[in-house]
Rosetta silent file (secondary structure, phi, psi, omega in degrees, C-alpha in Angstrom):
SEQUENCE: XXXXXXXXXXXXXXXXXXXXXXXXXXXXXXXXXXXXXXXXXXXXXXXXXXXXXXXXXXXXXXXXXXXX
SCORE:     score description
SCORE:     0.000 S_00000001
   1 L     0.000  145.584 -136.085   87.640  200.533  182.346 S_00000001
   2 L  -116.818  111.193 -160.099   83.865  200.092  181.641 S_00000001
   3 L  -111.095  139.385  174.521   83.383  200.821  177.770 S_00000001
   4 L  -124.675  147.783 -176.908   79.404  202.422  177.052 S_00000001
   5 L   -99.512  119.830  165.475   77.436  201.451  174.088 S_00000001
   6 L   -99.862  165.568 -163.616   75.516  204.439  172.730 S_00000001
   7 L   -82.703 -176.468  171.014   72.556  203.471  170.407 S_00000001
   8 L   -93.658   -3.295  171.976   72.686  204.568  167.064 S_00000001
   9 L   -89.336  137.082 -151.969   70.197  207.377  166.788 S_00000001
  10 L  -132.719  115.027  177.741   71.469  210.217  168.634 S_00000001
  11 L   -39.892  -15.149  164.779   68.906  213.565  169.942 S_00000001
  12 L  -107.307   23.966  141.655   70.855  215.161  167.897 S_00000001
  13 L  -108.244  119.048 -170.834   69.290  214.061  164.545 S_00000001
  14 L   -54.912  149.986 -175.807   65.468  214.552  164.216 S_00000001
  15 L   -76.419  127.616  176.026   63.072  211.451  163.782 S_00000001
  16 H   -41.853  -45.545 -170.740   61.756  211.105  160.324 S_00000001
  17 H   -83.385    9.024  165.938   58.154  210.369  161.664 S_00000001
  18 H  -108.990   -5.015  154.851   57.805  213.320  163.653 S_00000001
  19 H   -29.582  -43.001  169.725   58.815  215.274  160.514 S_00000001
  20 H   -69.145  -28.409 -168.876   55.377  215.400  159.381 S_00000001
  21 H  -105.168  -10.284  149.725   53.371  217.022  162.130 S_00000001
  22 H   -72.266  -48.060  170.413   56.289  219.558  162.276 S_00000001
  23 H   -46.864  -36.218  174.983   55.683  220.684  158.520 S_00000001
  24 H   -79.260  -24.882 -173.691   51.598  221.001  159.334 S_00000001
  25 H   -60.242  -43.926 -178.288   52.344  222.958  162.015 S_00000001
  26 H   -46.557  -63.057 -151.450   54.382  225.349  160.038 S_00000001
  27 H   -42.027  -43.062 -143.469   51.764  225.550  157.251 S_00000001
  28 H   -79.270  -19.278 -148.986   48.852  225.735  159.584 S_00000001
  29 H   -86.553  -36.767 -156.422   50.826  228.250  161.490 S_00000001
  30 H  -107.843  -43.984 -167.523   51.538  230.396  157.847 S_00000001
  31 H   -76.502  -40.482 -157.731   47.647  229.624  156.759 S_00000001
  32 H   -90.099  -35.041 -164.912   46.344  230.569  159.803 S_00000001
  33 H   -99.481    9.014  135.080   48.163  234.144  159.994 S_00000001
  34 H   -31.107  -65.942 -176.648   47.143  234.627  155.906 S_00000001
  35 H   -59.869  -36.471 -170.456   43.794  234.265  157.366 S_00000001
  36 H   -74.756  -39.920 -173.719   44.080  236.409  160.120 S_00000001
  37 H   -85.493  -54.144  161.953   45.311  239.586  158.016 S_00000001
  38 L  -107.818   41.984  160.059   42.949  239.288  155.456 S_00000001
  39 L  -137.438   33.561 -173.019   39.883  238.888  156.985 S_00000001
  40 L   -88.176  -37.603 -179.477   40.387  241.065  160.028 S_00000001
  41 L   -63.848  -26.848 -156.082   38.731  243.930  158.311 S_00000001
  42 L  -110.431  -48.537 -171.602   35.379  242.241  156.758 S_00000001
  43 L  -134.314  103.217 -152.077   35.102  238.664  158.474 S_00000001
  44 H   -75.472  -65.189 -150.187   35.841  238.174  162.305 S_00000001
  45 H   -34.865  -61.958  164.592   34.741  234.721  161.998 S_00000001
  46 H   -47.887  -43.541  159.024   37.223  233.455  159.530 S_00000001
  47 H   -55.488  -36.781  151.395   40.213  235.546  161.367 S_00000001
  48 H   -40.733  -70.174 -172.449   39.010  233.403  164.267 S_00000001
  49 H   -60.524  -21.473  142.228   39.521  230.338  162.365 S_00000001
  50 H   -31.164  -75.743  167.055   42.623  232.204  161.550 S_00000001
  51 H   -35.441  -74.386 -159.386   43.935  232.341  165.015 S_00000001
  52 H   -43.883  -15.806  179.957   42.879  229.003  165.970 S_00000001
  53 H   -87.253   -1.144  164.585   44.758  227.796  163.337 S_00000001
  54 H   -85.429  -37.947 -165.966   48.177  229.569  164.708 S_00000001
  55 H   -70.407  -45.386 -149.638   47.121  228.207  167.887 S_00000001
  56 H  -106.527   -9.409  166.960   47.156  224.562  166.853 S_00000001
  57 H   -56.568  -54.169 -164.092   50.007  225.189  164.221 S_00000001
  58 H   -65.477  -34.466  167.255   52.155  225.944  167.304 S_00000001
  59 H   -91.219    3.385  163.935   51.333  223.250  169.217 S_00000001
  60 H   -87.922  -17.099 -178.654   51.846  220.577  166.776 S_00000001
  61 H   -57.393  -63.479  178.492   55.388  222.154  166.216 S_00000001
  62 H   -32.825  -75.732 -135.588   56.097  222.353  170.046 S_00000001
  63 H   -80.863  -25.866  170.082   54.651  218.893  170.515 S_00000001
  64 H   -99.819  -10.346  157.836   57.115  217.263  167.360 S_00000001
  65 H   -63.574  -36.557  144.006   59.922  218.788  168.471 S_00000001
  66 H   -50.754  -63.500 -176.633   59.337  217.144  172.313 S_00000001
  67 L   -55.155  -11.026 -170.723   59.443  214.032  170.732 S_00000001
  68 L   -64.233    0.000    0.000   62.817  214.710  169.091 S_00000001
C-alpha cells in the first residue's frame, strides 16, 4: 500500500499574503457604495468614482480568493 504525503498548507486555510488585497477590496467595495449614495443626487462624477470603486473592490476580492 502506497502511503501519500500531503503538504502542509491545505486550500482549506487562506494564505496570509493574499489577505491584504481581500481587505481593500472590501473597503473599496464599502467606500465606493458610501460614495455612490451620497453623491447620486448633486455629483454624478464622484458616484462614478463611486461605482468604479465597487467595480475594482470586487475584483480584487474575486481575484484573492482565486489564489486561495
Amino acid at each position: 500500500m502506497k502511503t501519500v504525503r500531503r503538504s502542509t498548507t491545505s486550500a482549506c486555510y487562506p494564505s496570509s499574503e493574499r489577505k491584504p488585497f481581500e481587505v481593500l477590496g472590501y473597503i473599496l467595495i464599502g467606500v465606493g457604495v458610501i460614495l455612490l449614495f451620497l453623491c447620486i443626487p448633486g455629483w454624478a462624477w464622484v458616484a462614478l468614482i463611486g461605482v468604479v470603486m465597487v467595480v475594482l473592490g470586487y475584483f480584487l476580492v474575486k481575484i484573492s480568493k482565486a489564489w486561495r
